[in-house]
PDB file of N, CA, C and O in Angstrom, chain B, residues numbered from 101:
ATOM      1  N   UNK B 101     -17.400  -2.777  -0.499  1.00  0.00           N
ATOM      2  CA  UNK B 101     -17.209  -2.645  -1.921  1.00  0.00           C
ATOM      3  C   UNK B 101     -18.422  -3.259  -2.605  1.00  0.00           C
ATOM      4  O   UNK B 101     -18.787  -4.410  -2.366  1.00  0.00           O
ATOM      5  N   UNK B 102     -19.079  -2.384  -3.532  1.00  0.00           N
ATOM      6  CA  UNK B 102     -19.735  -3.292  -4.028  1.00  0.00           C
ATOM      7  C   UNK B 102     -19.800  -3.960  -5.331  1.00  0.00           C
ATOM      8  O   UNK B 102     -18.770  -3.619  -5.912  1.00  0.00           O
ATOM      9  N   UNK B 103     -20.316  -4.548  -5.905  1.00  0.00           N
ATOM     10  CA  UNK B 103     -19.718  -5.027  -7.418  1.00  0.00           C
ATOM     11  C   UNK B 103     -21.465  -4.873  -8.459  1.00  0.00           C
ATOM     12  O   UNK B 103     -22.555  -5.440  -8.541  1.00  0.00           O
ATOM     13  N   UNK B 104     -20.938  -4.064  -8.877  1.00  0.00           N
ATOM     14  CA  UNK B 104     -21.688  -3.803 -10.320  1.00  0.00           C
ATOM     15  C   UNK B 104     -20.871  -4.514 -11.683  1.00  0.00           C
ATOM     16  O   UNK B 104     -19.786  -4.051 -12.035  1.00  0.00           O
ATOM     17  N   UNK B 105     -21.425  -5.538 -12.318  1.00  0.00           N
ATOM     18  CA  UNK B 105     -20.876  -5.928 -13.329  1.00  0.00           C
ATOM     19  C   UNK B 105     -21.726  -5.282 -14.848  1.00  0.00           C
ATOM     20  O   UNK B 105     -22.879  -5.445 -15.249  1.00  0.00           O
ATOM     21  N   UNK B 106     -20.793  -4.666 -15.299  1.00  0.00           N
ATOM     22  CA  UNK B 106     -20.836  -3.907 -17.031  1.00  0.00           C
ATOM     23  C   UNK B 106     -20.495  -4.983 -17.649  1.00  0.00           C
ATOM     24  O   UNK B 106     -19.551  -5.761 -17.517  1.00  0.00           O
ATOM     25  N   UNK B 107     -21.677  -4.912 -18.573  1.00  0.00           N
ATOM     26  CA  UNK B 107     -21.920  -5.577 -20.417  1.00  0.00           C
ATOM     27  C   UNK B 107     -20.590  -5.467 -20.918  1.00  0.00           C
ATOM     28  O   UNK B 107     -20.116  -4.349 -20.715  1.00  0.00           O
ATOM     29  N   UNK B 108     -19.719  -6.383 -21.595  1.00  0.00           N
ATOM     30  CA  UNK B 108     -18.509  -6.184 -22.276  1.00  0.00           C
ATOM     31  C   UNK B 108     -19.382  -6.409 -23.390  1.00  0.00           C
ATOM     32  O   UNK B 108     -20.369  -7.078 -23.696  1.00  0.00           O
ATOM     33  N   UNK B 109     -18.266  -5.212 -24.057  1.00  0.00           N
ATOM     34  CA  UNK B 109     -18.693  -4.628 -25.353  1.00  0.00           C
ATOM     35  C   UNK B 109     -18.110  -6.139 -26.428  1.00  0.00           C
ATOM     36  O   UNK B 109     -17.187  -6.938 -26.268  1.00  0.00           O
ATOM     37  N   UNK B 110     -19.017  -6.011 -27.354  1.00  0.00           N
ATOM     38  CA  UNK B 110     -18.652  -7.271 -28.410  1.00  0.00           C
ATOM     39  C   UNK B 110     -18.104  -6.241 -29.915  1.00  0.00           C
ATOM     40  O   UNK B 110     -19.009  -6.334 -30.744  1.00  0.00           O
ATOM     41  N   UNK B 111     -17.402  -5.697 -30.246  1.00  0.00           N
ATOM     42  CA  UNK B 111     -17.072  -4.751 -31.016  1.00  0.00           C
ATOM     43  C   UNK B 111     -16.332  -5.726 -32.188  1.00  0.00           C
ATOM     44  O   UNK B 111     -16.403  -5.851 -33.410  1.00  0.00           O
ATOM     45  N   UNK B 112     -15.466  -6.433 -30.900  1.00  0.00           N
ATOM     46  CA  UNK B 112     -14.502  -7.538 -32.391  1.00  0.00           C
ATOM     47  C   UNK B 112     -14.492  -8.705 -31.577  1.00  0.00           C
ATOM     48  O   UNK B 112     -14.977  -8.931 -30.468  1.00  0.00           O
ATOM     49  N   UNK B 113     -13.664  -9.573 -32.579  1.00  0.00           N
ATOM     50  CA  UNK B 113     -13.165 -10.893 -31.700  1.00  0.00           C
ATOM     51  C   UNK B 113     -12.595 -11.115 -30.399  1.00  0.00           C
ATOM     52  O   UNK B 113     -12.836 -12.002 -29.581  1.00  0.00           O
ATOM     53  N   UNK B 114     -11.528  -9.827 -30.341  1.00  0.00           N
ATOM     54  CA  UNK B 114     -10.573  -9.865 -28.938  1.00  0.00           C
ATOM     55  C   UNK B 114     -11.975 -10.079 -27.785  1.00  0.00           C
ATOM     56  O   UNK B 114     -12.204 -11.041 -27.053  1.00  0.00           O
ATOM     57  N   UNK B 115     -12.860  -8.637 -27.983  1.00  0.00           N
ATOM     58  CA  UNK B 115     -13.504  -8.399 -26.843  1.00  0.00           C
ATOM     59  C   UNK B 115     -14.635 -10.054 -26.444  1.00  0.00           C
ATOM     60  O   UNK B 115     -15.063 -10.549 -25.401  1.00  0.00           O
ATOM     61  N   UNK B 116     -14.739 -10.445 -28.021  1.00  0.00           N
ATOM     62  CA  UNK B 116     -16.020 -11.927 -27.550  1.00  0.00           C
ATOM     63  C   UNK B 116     -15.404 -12.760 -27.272  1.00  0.00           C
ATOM     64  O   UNK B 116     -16.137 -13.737 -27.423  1.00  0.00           O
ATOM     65  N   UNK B 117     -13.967 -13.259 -26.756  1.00  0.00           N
ATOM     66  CA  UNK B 117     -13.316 -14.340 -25.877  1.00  0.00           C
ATOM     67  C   UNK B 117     -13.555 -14.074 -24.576  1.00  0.00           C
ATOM     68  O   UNK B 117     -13.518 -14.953 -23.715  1.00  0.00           O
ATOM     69  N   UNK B 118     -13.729 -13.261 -24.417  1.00  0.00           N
ATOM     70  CA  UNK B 118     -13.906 -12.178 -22.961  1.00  0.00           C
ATOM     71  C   UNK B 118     -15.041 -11.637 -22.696  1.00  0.00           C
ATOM     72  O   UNK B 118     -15.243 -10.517 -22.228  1.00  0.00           O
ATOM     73  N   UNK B 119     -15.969 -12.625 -23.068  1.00  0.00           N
ATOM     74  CA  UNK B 119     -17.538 -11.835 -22.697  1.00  0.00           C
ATOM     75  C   UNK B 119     -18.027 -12.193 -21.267  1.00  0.00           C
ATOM     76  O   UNK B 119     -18.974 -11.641 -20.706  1.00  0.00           O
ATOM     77  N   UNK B 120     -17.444 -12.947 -20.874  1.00  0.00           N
ATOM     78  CA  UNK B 120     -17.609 -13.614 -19.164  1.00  0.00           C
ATOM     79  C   UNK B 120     -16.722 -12.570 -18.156  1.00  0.00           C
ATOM     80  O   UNK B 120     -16.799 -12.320 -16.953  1.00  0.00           O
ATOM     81  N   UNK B 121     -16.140 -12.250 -18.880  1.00  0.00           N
ATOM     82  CA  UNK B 121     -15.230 -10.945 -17.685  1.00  0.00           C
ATOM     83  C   UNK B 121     -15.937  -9.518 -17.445  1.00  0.00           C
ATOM     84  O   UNK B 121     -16.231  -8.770 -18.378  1.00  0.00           O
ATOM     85  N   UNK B 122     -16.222  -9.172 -15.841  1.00  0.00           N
ATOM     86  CA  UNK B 122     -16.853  -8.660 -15.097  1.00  0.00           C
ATOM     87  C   UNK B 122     -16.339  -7.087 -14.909  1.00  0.00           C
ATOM     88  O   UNK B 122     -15.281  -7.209 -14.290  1.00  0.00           O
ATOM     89  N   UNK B 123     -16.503  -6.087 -15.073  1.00  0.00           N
ATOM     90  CA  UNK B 123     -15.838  -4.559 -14.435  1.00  0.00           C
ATOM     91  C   UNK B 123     -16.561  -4.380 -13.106  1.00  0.00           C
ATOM     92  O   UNK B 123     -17.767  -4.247 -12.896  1.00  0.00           O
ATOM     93  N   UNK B 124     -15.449  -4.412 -12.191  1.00  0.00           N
ATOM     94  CA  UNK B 124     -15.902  -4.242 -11.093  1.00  0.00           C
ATOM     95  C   UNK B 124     -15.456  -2.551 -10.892  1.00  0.00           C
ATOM     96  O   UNK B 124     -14.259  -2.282 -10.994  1.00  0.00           O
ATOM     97  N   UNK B 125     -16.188  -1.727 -10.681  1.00  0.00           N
ATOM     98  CA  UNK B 125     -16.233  -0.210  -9.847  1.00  0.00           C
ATOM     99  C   UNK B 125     -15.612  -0.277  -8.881  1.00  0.00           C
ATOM    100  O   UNK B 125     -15.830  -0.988  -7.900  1.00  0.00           O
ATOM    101  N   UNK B 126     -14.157   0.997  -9.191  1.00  0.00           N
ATOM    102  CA  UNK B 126     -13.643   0.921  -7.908  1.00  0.00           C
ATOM    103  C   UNK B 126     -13.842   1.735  -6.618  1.00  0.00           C
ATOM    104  O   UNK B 126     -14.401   2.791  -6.915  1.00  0.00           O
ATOM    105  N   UNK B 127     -13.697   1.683  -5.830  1.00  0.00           N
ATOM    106  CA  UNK B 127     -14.238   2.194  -4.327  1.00  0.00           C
ATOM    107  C   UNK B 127     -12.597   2.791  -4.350  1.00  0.00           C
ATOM    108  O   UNK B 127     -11.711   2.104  -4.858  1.00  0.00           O
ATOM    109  N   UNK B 128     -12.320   4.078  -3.772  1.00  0.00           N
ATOM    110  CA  UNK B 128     -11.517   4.206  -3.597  1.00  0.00           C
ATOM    111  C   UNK B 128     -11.218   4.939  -1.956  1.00  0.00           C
ATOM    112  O   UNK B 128     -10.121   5.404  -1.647  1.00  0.00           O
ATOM    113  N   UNK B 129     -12.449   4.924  -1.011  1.00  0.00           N
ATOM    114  CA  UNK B 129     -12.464   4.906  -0.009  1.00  0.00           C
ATOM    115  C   UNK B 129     -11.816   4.117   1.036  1.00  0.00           C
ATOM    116  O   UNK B 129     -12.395   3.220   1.648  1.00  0.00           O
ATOM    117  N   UNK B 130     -10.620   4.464   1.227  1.00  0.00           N
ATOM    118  CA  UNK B 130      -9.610   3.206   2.429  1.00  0.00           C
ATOM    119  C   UNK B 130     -10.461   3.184   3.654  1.00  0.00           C
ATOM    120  O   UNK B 130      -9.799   2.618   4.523  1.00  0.00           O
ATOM    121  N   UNK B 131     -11.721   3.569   4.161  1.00  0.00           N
ATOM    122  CA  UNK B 131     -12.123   3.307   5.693  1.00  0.00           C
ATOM    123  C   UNK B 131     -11.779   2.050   6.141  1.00  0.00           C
ATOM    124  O   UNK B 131     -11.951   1.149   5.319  1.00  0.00           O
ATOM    125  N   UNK B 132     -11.292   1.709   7.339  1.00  0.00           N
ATOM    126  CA  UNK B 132     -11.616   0.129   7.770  1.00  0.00           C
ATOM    127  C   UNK B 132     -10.817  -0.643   6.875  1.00  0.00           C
ATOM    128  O   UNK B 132     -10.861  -1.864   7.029  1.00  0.00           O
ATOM    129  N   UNK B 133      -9.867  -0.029   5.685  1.00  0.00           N
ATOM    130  CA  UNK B 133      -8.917  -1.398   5.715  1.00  0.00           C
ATOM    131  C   UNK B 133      -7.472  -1.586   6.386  1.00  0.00           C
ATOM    132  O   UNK B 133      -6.963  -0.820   7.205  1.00  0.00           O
ATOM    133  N   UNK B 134      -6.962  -2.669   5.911  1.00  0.00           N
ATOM    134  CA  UNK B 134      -5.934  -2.813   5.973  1.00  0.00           C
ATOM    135  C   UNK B 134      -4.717  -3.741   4.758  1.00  0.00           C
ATOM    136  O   UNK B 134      -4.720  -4.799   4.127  1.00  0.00           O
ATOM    137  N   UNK B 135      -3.784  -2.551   4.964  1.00  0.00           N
ATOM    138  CA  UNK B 135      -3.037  -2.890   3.517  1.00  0.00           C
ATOM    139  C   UNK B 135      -1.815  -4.517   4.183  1.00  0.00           C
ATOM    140  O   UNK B 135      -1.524  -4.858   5.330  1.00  0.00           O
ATOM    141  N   UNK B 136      -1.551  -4.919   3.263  1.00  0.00           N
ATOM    142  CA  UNK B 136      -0.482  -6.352   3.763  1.00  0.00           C
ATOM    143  C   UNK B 136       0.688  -6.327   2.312  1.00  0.00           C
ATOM    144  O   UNK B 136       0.407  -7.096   1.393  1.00  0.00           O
ATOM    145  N   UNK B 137       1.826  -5.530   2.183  1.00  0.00           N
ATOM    146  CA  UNK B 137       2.840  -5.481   1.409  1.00  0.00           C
ATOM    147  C   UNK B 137       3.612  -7.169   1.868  1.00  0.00           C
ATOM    148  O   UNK B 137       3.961  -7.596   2.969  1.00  0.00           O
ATOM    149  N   UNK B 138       3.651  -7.702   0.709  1.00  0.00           N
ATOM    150  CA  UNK B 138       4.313  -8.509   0.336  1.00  0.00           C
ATOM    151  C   UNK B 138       5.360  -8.680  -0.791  1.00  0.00           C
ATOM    152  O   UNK B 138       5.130  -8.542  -1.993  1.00  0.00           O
ATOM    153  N   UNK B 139       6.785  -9.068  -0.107  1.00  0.00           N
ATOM    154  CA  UNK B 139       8.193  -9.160  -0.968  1.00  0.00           C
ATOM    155  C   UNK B 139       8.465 -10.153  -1.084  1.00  0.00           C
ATOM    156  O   UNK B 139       8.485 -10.968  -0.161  1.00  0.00           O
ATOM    157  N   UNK B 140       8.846 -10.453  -2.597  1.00  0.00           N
ATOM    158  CA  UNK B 140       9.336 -11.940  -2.834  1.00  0.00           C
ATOM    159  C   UNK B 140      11.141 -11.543  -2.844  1.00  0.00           C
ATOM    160  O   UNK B 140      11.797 -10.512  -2.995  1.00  0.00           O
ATOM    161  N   UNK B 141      11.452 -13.002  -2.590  1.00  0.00           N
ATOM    162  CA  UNK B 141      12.807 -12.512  -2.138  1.00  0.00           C
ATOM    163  C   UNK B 141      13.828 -12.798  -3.676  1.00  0.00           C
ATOM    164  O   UNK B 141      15.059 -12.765  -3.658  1.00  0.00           O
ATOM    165  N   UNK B 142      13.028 -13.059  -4.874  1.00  0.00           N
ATOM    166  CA  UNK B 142      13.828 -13.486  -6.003  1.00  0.00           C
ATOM    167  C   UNK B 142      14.309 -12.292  -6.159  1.00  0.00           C
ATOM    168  O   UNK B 142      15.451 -12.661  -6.432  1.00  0.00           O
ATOM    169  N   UNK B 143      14.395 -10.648  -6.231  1.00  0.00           N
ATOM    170  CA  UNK B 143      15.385 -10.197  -6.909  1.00  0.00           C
ATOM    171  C   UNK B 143      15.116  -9.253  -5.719  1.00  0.00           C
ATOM    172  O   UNK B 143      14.047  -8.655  -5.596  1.00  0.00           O
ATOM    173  N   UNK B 144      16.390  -9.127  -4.642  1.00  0.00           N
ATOM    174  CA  UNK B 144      16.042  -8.336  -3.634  1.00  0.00           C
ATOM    175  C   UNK B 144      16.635  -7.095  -4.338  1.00  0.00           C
ATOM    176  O   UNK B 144      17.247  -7.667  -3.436  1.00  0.00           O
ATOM    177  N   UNK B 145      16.967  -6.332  -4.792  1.00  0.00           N
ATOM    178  CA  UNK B 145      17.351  -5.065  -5.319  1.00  0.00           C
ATOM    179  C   UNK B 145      16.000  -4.612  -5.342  1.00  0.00           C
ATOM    180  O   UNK B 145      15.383  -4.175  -4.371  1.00  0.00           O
ATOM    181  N   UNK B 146      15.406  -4.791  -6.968  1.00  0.00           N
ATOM    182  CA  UNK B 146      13.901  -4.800  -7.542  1.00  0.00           C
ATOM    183  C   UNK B 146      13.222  -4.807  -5.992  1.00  0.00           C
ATOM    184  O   UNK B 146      12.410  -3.882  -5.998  1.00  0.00           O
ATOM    185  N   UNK B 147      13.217  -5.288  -5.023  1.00  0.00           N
ATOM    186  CA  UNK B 147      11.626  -5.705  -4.339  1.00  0.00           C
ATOM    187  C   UNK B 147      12.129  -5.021  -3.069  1.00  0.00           C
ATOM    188  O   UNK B 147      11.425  -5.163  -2.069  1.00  0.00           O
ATOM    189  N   UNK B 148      13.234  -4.307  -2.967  1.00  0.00           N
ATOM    190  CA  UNK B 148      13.990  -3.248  -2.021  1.00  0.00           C
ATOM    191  C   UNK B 148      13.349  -2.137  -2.692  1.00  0.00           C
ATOM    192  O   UNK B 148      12.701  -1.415  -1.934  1.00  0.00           O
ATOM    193  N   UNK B 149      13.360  -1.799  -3.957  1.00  0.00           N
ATOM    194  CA  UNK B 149      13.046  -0.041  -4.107  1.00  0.00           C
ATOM    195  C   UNK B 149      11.123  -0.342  -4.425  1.00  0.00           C
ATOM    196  O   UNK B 149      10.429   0.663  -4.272  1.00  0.00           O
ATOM    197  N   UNK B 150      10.685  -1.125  -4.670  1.00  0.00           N
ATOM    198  CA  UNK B 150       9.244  -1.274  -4.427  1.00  0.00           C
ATOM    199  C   UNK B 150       8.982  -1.352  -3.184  1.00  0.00           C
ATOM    200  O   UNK B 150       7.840  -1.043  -2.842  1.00  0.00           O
ATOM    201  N   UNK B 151       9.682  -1.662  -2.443  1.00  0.00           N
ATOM    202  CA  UNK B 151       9.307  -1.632  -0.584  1.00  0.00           C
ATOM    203  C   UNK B 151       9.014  -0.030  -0.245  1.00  0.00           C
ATOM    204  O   UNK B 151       8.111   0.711   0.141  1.00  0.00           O
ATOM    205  N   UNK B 152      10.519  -0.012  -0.691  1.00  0.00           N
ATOM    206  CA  UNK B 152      10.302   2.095  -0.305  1.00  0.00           C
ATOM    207  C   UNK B 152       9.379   2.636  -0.984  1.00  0.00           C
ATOM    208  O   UNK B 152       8.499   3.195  -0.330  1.00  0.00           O
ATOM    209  N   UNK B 153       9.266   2.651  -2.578  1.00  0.00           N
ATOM    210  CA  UNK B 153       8.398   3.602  -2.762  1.00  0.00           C
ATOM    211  C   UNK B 153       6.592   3.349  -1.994  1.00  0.00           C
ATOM    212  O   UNK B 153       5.786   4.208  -1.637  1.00  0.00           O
ATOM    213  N   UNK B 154       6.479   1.775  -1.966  1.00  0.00           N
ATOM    214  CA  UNK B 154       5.131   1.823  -1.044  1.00  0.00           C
ATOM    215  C   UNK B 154       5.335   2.749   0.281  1.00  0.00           C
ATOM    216  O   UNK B 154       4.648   3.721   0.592  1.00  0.00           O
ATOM    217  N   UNK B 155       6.206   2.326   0.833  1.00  0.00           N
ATOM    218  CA  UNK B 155       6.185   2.307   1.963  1.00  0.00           C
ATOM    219  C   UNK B 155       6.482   4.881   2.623  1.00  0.00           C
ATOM    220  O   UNK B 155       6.837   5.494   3.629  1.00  0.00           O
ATOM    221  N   UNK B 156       6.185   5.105   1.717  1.00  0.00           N
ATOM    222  CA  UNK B 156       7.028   6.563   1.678  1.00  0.00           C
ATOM    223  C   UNK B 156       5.332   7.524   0.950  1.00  0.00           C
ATOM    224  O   UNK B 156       5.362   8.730   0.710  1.00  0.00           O
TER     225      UNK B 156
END
């Protein structure tokens, strides 16, 4: 992956609190990875149908 960081735009106030934050380009090439799904167990319903839809 590589990281190209883009100029944040200074247009208004919101954007100049946030002039230190970076856009990283996304790669959307999976070669060579590997994914790691992680479930928290606070609302097992909720983190049961996010299992499946990753997982499908």
């Amino acid at each position: 992956m590589s990281f190209t960081p883009n100029p944040a735009p200074t247009s208004s106030p919101a954007t100049a609190r946030c002039a230190d934050l970076a856009e990283i380009e996304p790669n959307l090439a999976g070669a060579g990875l590997s994914i790691g799904i992680v479930m928290a167990r606070f609302n097992k319903d909720v983190g049961e149908g996010l299992l499946s839809g990753c997982c499908h």
